[in-house]
Structures are given as structure tokens and as C-alpha cells.
N, C-alpha and C positions, 0 to 999 in steps of 0.2 A: 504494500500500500504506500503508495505516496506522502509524502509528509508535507502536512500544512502547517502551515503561520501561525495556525490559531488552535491548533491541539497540544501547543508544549505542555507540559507538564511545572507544575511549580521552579524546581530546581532548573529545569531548564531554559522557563523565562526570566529568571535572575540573569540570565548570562547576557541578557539584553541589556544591559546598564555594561557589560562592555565596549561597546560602540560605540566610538567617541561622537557620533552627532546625536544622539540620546542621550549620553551622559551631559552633555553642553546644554541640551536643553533641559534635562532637571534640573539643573543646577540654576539657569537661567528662570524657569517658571518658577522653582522655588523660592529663589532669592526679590522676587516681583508680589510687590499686595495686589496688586489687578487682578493677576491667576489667581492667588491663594485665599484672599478674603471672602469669606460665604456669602456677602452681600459688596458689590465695588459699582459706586456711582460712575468711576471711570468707564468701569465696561459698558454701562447702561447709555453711557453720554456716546462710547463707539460703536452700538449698536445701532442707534437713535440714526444719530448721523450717517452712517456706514446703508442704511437701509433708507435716506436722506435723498445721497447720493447717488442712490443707482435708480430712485423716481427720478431724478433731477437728470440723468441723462438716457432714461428710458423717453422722457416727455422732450428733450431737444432734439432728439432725433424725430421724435412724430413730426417737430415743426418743423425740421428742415426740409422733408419729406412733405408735407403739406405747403408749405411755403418757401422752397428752393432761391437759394442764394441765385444771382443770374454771372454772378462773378464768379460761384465755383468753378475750380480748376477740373470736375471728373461731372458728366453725365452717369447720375447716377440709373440702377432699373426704376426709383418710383417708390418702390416697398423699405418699408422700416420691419428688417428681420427680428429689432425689439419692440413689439410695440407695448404700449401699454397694461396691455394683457398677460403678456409674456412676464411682462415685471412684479406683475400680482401673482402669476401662476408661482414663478421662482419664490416670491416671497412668501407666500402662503406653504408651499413645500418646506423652507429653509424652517421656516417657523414651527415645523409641525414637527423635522427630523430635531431641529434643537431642545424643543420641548421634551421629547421622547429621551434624547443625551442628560436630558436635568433629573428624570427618573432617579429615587431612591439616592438622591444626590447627598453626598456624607463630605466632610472636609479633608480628607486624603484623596480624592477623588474629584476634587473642583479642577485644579491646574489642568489635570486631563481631558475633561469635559470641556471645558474654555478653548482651548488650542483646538479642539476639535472640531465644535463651531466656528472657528477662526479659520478650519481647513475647510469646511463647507463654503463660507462668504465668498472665501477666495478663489475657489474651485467657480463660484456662481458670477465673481467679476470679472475673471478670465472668460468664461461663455458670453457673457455683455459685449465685452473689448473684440472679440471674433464677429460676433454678429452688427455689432460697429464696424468694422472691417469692413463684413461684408457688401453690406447698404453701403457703405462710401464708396468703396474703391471695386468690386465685384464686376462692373459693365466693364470696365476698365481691365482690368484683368483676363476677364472672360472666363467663363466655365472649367476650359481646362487650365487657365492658369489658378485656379483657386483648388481643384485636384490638384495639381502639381505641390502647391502651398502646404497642403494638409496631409497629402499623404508622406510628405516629407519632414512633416513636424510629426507626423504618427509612427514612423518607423524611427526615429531618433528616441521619442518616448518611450517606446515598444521597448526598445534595447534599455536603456535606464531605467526601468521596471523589473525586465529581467536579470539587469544582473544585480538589481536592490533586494527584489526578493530572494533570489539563489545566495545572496551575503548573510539576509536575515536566518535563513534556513539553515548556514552554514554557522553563524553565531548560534541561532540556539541547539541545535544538535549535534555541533561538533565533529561533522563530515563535511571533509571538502568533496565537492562535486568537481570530477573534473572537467567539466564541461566549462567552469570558469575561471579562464584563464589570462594571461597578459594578452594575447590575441583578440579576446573580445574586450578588453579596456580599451587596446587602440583602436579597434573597429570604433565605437563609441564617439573617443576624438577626434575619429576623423572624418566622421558623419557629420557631428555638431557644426567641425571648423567649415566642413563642405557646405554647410548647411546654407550660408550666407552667399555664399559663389554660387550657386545654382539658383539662387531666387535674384540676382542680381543680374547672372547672366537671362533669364526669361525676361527681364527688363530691357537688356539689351537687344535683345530678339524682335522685341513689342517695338526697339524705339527704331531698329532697322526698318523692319516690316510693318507698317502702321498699320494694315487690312487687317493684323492679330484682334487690333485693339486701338483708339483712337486716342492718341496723346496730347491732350491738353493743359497739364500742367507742367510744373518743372520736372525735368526728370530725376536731376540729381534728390531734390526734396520726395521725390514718390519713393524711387529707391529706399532715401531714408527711411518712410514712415512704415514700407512694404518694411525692411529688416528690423525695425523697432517692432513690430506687431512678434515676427517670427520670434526674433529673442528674448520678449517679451513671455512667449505663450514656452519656450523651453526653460528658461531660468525661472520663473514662477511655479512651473507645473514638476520642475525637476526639483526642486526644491521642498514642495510637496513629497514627493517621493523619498526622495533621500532622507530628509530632516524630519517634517512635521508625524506625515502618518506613522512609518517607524515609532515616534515618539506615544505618539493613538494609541499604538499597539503595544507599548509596553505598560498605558494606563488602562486597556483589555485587561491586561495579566493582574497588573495591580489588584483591579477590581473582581477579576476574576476567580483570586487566592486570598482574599482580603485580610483573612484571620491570618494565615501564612505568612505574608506579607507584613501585617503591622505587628506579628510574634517578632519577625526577623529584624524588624528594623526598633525591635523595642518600644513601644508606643504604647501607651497607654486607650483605654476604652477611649475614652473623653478627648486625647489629644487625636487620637484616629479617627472616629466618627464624629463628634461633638456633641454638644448634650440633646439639642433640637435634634437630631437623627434619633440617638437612641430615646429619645423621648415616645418617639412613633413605632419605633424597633427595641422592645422592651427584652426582647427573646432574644437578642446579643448577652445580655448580663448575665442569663441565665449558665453556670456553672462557673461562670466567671467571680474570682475573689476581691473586686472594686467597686467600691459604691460610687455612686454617683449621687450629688445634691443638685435636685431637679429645683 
């Protein structure tokens, strides 16, 4: 049987606090009152805002789209890939997975919840910044250039997935797989660094051939904004992968061996759950030699 992520065994998910970008980030969430505090007006004010912002440019794209600049530099198709709806639909999901993450919510267990709706937002402002893309710059592009776009940001991903999770597996079970090797790290590198030369060169293509696609703006600035989008959507989304969910995943385990977990790291009932958990969770104390003054 194949071996998951998510079936370690106690002892085994310890070994995940080896990893120096999990280890940097407890140390980091810990050392932060925004994660750790069970109630933080900060976070409430970056939510607020955070869900502000993405009305605020779900509705300037409707207008641009409704009422077109006549000086833009790109004929756009006409459609807003975000509209309105779209930003209610995202929101009302975002809202409902976060809710579900606050579940049986305990104070050992906030920093991991927090970062994890922090990986949801950002997962949901990356999809906005694409379907911005799209509506802007799309006619302009053309069809196959926007396959070209994505299926080249999809195989660079695909590879940095693969070899984060075959490291995770390799961290908590203590088998290298030889499948990864120096060979697939440089493959990796030299996708990424390719990655910009090939979306550069379809520019060059577009700005030979104009029948690809009709160029009306600067080109060095499209360039620009085309390779800002792509670096954009790899350093955010690789990021993700590498650092934050990793990170998710060892507040899985946390939450998953709880008692394990707050034996091993010596904690107390109260300093592990806090008195509001165990206040609703009574059947924690139960064989347990610590009182609690409710």
C-alpha cells in the first residue's frame, strides 16, 4: 500500500518539525499574538479588509467591462471572468471552509487554523489575479496563447508538488524514494528559469506576426505584466506548497494526537486547550490529575 501524508502515525509526525521550512514557521506563528491569541482584533481588521479588497476589485473590473476605457492599450472579449457573483460565490465558500477550520477550536491549535485560512484567501486571490489576466489581456493573447500560459505554469507546479510531497513522505517515514533525485531538482530549475523565455519568446512571435494577435500596446510593458502574472502565480503558489500547507499539515498531526502531542511537549490541560475549550469539553479532565478553576 502506498503511503500517505496523512496516515503517519504519532512518532512519525514528530519528524515533521524537522524541516527547516516548518520548523521557521512554528517558530514564527508562535512567536506572533495574531496566530496565537484566541480572540486578535488584528486578524479580524485582515479579514475585514482582505475580503474589502477582493469586492473592490471584483466590482472595477465589472466597470471596466461595462464602461471601457477608449485609451486602453488591449481590446478586450467584453466579459468580466470575475464578476460579481463569482466574488460572492468565492466568498460564501471561503467563509463556510473557515468556519468548518474554527471547529472545536482549542489554543494549541489557533496558529494552525489561522495560517490555514491565510492559505485558503490566498489560494482565492491568486484565482482573482488569473481571471484579471484573463479579461484584460486574453483577446490579446489568444486562446492558444493562454494554453501555452497555463499549461506551462501547470507543469512547473506539477513538478514542485511532486517533489514537496515525495520530501514530506521521505521526512516522515524515513525512506528515500529513489525516484528523487539531483536530476529532478535541476529539471525543476530549469523549467522555472525556462519558464520566462518561453512566455517572452510567444510575445515575440505575437509582435512579429501580428495576425497571432493584434498589438496595441507597449510591448516591452505587456511583456512585463504577461511575466509579472506568471511569477506571480509560481512564487505564491510554490510557496504554498513548500512552506505554508506543509506547515497545515503538521497542525493535522498536532490536532490529530492532541493528548500525544501536549504529553510530549509538557503542557498543561489549561495551557493546551484553555479553560473556554475545556469548559464545553469536560470529558478531557476526566482521568486527568489537574483541576481547573472555571
Amino acid at each position: 500500500m502506498k503511503k500517505s501524508i496523512f496516515r503517519a502515525g504519532f512518532y512519525e509526525s514528530r519528524r515533521l518539525r524537522h524541516d527547516g521550512f516548518i520548523d521557521y514557521m512554528v517558530k514564527d506563528t508562535n512567536s506572533r499574538k495574531i496566530y496565537t491569541k484566541p480572540f486578535s482584533i488584528a486578524r479580524k481588521l485582515f479579514s475585514f479588509f482582505g475580503i474589502l479588497f477582493m469586492f473592490g476589485f471584483s466590482a472595477l473590473m465589472e466597470t471596466q467591462i461595462h464602461h471601457p476605457d477608449p485609451d486602453a492599450p488591449f481590446d478586450t472579449w467584453g466579459i468580466n471572468f470575475y464578476p460579481l457573483w463569482l466574488f460572492f460565490l468565492c466568498w460564501f465558500l471561503w467563509f463556510l471552509v473557515c468556519r468548518k477550520n474554527l471547529r472545536r477550536k482549542y489554543d494549541a491549535k489557533i496558529p494552525y487554523t489561522s495560517i490555514l485560512n491565510l492559505n485558503l484567501y490566498l489560494i482565492w486571490m491568486v484565482l482573482a489575479l488569473n481571471l484579471f489576466f484573463i479579461t484584460v489581456i486574453g483577446r490579446y493573447l489568444t486562446i492558444l496563447g493562454l494554453v501555452l500560459f497555463y499549461v506551462l505554469t501547470g507543469i512547473i507546479l506539477f513538478m514542485i508538488v511532486q517533489f514537496r510531497m515525495k520530501s514530506l513522505k521521505i521526512r516522515l517515514y524515513g525512506v528515500q524514494d529513489p525516484s528523487v533525485t539531483a536530476r529532478q531538482k535541476k529539471f525543476i530549475e530549469v523549467i522555472t528559469g525556462l519558464g520566462g523565455i518561453i512566455v517572452a519568446g510567444w510575445m515575440v512571435l505575437k509582435f512579429l506576426f501580428p495576425k497571432i494577435g493584434e498589438v496595441k500596446g507597449d510591448f516591452l510593458g505587456t511583456i512585463s505584466f504577461i511575466g509579472m502574472v506568471f511569477f506571480a502565480n509560481i512564487i505564491v503558489l510554490s510557496m504554498e506548497v513548500v512552506m505554508m500547507l506543509p506547515y497545515s499539515l503538521y497542525g493535522y498531526y498536532r490536532n490529530k494526537y492532541s493528548e500525544e502531542y501536549r504529553e510530549f511537549e509538557g503542557k498543561s490541560l489549561e495551557e493546551w486547550y484553555g479553560k473556554k475549550y475545556l469548559n464545553k469539553h469536560k470529558e478531557l479532565l476526566e482521568d486527568k490529575n489537574e483541576e481547573i478553576n472555571f
